[in-house]
C-alpha positions as CSV (number, residue, x, y, z in Angstrom):
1,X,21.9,-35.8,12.8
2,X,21.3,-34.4,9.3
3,X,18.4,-32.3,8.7
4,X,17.1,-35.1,6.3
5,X,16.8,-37.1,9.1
6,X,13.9,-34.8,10.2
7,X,14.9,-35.3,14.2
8,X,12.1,-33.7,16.4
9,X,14.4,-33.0,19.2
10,X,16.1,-30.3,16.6
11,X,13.3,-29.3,14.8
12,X,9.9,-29.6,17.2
13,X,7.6,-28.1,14.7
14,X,5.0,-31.1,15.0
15,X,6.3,-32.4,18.7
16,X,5.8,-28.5,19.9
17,X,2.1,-28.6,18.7
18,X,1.4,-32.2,19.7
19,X,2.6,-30.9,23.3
20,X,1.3,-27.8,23.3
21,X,-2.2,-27.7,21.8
22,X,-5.1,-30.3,21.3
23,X,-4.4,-31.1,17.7
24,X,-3.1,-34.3,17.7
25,X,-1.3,-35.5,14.6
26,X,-1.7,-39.2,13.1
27,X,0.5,-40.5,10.7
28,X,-1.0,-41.0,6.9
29,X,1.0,-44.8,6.8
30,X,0.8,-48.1,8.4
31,X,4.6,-48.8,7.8
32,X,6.1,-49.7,10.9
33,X,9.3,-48.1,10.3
34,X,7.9,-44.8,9.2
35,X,5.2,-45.0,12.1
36,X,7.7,-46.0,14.7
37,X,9.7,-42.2,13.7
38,X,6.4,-40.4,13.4
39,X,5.7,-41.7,16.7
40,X,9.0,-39.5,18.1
41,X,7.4,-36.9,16.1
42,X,4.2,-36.8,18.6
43,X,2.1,-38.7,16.5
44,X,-1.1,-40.6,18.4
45,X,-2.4,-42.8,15.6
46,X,-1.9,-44.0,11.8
47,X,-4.1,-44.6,8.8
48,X,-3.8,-47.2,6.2
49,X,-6.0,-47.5,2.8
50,X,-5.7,-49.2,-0.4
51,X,-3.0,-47.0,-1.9
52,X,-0.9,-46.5,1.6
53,X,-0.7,-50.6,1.7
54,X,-0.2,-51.2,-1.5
55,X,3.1,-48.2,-1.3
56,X,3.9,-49.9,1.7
57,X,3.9,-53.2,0.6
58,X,5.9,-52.1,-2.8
59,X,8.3,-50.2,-0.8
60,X,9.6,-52.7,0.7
61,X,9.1,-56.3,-1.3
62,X,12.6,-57.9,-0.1
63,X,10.4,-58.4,3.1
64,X,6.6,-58.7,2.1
65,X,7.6,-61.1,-1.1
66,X,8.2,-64.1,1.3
67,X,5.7,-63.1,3.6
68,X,2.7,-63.2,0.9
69,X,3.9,-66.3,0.2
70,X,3.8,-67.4,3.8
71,X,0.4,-66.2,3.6
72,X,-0.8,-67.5,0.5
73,X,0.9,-71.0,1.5
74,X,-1.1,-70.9,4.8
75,X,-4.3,-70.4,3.1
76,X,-4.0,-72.4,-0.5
77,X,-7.8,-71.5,-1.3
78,X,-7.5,-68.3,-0.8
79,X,-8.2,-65.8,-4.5
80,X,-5.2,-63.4,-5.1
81,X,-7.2,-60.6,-3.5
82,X,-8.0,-62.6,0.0
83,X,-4.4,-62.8,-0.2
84,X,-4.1,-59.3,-0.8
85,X,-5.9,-58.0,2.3
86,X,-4.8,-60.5,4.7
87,X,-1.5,-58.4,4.6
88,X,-3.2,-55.3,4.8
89,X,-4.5,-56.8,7.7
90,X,-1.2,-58.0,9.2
91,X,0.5,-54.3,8.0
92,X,-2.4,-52.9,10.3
93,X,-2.3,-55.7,13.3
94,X,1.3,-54.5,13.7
95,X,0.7,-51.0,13.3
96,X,-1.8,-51.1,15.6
97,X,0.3,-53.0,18.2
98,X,3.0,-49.1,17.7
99,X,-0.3,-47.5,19.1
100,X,-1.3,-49.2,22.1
101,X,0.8,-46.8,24.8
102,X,-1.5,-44.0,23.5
103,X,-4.6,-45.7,23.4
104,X,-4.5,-46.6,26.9
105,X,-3.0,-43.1,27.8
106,X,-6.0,-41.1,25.8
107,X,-8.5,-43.6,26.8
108,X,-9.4,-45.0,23.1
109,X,-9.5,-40.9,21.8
110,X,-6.3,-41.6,20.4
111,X,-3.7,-44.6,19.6
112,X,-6.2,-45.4,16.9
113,X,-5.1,-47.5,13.7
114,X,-7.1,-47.0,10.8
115,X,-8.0,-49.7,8.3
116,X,-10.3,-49.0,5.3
117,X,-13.1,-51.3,4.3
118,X,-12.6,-52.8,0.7
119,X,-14.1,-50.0,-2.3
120,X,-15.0,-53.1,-4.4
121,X,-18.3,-53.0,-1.7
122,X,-18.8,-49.5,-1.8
123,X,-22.9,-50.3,-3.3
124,X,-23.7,-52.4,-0.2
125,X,-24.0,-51.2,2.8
126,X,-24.6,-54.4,5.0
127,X,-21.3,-55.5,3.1
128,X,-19.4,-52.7,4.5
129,X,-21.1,-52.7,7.9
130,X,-20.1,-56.7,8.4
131,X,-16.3,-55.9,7.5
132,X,-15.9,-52.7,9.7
133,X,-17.3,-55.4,12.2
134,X,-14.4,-57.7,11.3
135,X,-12.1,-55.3,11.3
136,X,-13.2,-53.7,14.7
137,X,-12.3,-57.6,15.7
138,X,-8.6,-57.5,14.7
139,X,-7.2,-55.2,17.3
140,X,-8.7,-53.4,20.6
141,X,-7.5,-50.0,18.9
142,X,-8.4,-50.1,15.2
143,X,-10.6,-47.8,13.8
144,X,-12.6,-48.5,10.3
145,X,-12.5,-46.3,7.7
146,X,-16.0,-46.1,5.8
147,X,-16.9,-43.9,2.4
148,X,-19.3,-40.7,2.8
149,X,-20.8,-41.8,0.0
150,X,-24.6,-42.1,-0.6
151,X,-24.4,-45.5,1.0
152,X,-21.7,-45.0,3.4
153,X,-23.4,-42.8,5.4
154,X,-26.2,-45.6,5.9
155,X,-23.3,-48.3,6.8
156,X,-21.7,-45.7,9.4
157,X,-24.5,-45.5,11.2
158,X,-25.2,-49.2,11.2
159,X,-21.3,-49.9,12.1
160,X,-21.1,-47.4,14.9
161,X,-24.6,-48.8,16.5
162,X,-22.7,-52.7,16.2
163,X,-19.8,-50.7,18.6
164,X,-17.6,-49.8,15.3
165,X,-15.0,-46.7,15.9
166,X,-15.5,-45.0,12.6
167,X,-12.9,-42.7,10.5
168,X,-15.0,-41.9,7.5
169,X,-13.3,-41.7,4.3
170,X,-13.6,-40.7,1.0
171,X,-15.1,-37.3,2.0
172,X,-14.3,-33.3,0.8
173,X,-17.3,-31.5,1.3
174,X,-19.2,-29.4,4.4
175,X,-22.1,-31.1,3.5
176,X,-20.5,-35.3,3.4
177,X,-19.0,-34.3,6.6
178,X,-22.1,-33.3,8.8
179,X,-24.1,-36.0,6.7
180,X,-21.6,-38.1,8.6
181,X,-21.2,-36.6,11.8
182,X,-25.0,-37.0,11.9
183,X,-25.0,-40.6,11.1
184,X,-22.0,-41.2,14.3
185,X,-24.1,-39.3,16.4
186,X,-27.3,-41.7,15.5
187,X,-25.4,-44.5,15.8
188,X,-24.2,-43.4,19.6
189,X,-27.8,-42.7,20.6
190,X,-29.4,-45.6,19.4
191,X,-26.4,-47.6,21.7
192,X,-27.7,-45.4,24.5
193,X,-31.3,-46.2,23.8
194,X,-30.8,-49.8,23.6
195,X,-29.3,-49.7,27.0
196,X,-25.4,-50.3,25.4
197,X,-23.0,-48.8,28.2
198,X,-21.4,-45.7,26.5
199,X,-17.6,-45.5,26.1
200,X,-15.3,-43.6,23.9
201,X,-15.3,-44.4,20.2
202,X,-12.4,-41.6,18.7
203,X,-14.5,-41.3,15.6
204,X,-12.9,-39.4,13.1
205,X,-14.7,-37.6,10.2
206,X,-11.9,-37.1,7.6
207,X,-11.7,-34.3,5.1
208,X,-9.7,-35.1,2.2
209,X,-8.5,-31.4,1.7
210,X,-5.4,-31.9,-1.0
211,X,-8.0,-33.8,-3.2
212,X,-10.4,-31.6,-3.2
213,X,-7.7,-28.7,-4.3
214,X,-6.8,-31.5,-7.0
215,X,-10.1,-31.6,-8.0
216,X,-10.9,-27.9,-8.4
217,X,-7.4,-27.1,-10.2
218,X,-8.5,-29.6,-12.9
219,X,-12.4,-28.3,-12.7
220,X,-10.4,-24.6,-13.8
221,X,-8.4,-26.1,-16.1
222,X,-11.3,-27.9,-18.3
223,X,-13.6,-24.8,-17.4
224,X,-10.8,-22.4,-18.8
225,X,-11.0,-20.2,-15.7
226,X,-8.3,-17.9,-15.2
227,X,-8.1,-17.3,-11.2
228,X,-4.7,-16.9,-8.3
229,X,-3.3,-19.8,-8.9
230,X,-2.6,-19.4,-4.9
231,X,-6.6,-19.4,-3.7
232,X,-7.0,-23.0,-4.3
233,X,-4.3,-23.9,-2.3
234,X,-6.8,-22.6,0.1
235,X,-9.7,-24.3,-0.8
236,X,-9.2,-27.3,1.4
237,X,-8.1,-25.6,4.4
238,X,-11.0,-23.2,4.4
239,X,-13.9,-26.5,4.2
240,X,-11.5,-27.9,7.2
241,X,-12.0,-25.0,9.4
242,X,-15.4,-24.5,8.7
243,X,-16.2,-28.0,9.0
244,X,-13.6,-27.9,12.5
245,X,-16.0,-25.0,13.8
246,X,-19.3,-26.3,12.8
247,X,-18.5,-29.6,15.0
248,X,-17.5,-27.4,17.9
249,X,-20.4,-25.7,17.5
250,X,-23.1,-28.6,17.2
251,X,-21.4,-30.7,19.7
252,X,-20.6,-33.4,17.8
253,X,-18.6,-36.6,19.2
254,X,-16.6,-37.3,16.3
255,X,-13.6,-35.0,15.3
256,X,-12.5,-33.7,11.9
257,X,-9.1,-35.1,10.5
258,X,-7.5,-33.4,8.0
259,X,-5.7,-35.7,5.2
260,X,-4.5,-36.1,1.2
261,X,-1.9,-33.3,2.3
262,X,-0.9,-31.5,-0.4
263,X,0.1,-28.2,0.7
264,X,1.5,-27.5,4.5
265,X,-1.3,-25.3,5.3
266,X,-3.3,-28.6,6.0
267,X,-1.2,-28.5,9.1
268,X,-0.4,-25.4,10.0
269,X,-3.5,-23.4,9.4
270,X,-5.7,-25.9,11.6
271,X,-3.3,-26.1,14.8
272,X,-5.1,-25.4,17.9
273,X,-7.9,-27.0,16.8
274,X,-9.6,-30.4,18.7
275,X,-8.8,-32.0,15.6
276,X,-6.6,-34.6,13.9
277,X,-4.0,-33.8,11.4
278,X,-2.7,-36.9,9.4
279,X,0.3,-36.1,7.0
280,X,2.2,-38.3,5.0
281,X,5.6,-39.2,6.5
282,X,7.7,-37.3,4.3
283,X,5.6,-33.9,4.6
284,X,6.4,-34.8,8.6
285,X,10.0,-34.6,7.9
286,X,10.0,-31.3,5.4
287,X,7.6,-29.6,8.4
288,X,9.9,-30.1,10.5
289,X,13.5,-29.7,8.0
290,X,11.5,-25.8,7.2
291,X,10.7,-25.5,10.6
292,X,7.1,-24.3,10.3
293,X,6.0,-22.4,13.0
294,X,3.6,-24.5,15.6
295,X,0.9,-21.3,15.9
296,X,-2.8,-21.9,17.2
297,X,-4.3,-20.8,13.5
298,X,-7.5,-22.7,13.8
299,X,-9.2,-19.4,14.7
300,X,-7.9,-17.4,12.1
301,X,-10.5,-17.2,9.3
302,X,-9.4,-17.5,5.5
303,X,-9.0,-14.3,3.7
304,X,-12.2,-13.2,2.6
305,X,-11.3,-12.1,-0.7
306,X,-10.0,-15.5,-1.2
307,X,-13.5,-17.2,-0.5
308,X,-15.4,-14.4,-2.3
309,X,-13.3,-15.2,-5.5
310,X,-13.6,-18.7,-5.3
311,X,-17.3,-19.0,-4.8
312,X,-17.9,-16.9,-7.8
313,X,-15.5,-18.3,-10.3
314,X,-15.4,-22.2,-9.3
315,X,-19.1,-23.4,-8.7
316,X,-17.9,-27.1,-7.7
317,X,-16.0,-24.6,-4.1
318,X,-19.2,-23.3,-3.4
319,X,-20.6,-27.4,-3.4
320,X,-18.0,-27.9,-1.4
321,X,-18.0,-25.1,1.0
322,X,-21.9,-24.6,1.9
323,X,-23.6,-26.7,4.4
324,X,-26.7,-27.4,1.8
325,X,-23.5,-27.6,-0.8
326,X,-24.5,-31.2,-1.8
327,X,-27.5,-33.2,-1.3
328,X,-26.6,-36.8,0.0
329,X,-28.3,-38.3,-3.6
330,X,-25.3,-36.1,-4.9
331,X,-22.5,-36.9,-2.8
332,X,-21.4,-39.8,-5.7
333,X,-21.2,-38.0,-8.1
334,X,-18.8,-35.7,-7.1
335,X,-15.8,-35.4,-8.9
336,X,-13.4,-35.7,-6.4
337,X,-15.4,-38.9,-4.7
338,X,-15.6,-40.4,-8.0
339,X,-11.8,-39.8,-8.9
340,X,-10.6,-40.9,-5.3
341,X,-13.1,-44.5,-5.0
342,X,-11.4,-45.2,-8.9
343,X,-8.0,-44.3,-7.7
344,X,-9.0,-46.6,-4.5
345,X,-10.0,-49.6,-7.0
346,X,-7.3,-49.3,-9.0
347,X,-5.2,-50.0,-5.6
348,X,-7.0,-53.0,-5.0
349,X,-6.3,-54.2,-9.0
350,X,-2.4,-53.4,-8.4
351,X,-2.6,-55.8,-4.9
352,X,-4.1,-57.9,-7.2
353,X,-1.7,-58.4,-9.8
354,X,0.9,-58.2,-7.2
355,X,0.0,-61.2,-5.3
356,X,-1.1,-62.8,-9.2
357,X,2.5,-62.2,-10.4
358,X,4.1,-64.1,-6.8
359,X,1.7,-66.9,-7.5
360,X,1.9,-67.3,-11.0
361,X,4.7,-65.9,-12.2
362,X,5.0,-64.8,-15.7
363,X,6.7,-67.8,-18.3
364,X,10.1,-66.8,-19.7
């Protein structure tokens, strides 16, 4: 096999630390094929939001053409964005289906297939709430992913009360990530208080490290800060360890994921930890090709000069980084929650026009 074939049995990087350590690794696509591989890999679960079904969906139209239209024949009411998402849904039921074996082996910790509540609703928290509920419904191992926005956190207690496993999305901060560890573990008590039988949920609190890197690069840019071009690659991995350890040490039920990869670090650095990693397919394949070593790093701090430098010269790290970093009124307004839910819309738009185009396709 060619090394662009990314075979685990010659290059174990990510099947060595799925084996070896608790980290398990989750697959940042619903695609069956690319799941199906990732699976060989070691990976224990998948993720799926706006933009990974809409690149899943383009990526392969010769099949999803006919079946929108199978959908949209089956359901003639239905607008071009009902259409939309009832393939998302099917991408995920299938996905889903690639998962069961480790569900049942991990007891509901892993096997989880992530599906992500529409952003058009991200103002109404009963909204988002009655589709993670839906959702839930679709298959016995799909997990919901819901924003850490102001509202989100609201909705993900709500959802997780109603017996919703939440992966919480849309998050890049110390301060969005406890907010919403919090809100799981209010949730799971109120269950307990109301008598509900407890049972594993595999809640997920996801850090989006890559964009919040993204964000800070362009935050120097505009600000015309000169720094090491090479500490912001850092940026995300030091809020995911800190944000890993803080769990550990508060005894929280959810566990961090780390995802929006854009640097390998966001695998390698956090390996050893009771945590989720959730790379992109292709990074998979280049881990692997480079054979990164599969080291237990979690424990290994980020430099301190590195931290130091950042805090000092990029004020929007130090929001990031410290616990009290962000006020929940504030977590909106943050620049990389407010590029990511546009970036997130503008997914839903393309869906849209997609399934418009099939329908009602342009006069020639």
């Amino acid at each position: 096999m060619s090394i662009s074939d990314g075979s685990a049995s010659e290059f174990p990087s990510l099947l060595k630390a799925a084996r070896t350590t608790k980290t398990s690794l989750w697959n940042d696509s619903a695609d069956p094929v690319e799941l199906a591989r990732s699976i060989e890999f070691g990976a224990v679960g998948a993720t799926c939001n706006p933009v990974i079904a809409l690149a899943a969906i383009k990526g392969n139209l010769a099949t999803w053409k006919p079946r929108l239209q199978e959908i949209a024949n089956a359901n003639p009411t239905a607008s071009e964005s009902a259409i939309g998402w009832l393939a998302v849904e099917l991408l995920s039921i299938e996905a889903a289906k690639l998962l069961e074996p480790a569900f049942d082996r991990t007891g509901g910790r892993d096997g989880r297939l992530s599906i992500q509540t529409d952003p058009r609703l991200h103002r109404n928290a009963l909204a988002l709430v009655e589709q993670a509920e839906y959702f839930s419904r679709l298959a016995r191992n799909i997990i919901v992913k819901i924003p850490a926005t102001k509202v989100g956190i609201s909705a993900i207690e709500e959802a997780t009360f109603r017996g919703v496993s939440v992966n919480v999305t849309v998050s890049f901060t110390v301060s969005q990530a406890l907010a919403a560890a919090e809100a799981i573990e209010r949730g799971l008590n109120r269950r307990k208080n109301a008598g509900i039988e407890e049972r594993e949920f595999g809640s997920v609190v996801t850090i989006m490290g890559g964009r919040l890197d993204d964000w800070l690069k362009f935050c120097v840019t505009r600000d015309r800060v000169l720094i090491d071009p090479g500490y912001l690659e850092w940026a995300g991995v030091a809020t995911l360890k800190k944000v890993h350890h803080l769990f550990v040490d508060r005894g929280y039920r959810s566990r961090v994921l780390s995802a929006a990869f854009r640097n390998y670090m966001q695998w390698s650095e956090l390996i050893g930890g009771d945590l989720v990693v959730s790379p992109p397919f292709d990074w998979q394949v280049r881990i692997n090709e480079n054979r990164i070593p599969a080291e237990n790093r979690i424990d290994i701090p980020v430099d301190d000069d590195i931290i130091r430098v950042l805090s000092e010269k990029v004020p929007e790290f130090r929001r990031a980084y410290e616990v009290d970093g962000l006020s929940i009124e504030e977590f909106d307004s943050f620049g990389a929650t407010r590029r990511t839910l546009r970036q997130f819309l503008e997914a839903d738009a393309e869906l849209d026009a997609l399934v418009r185009d099939l329908l009602v396709p342009p006069a020639n």
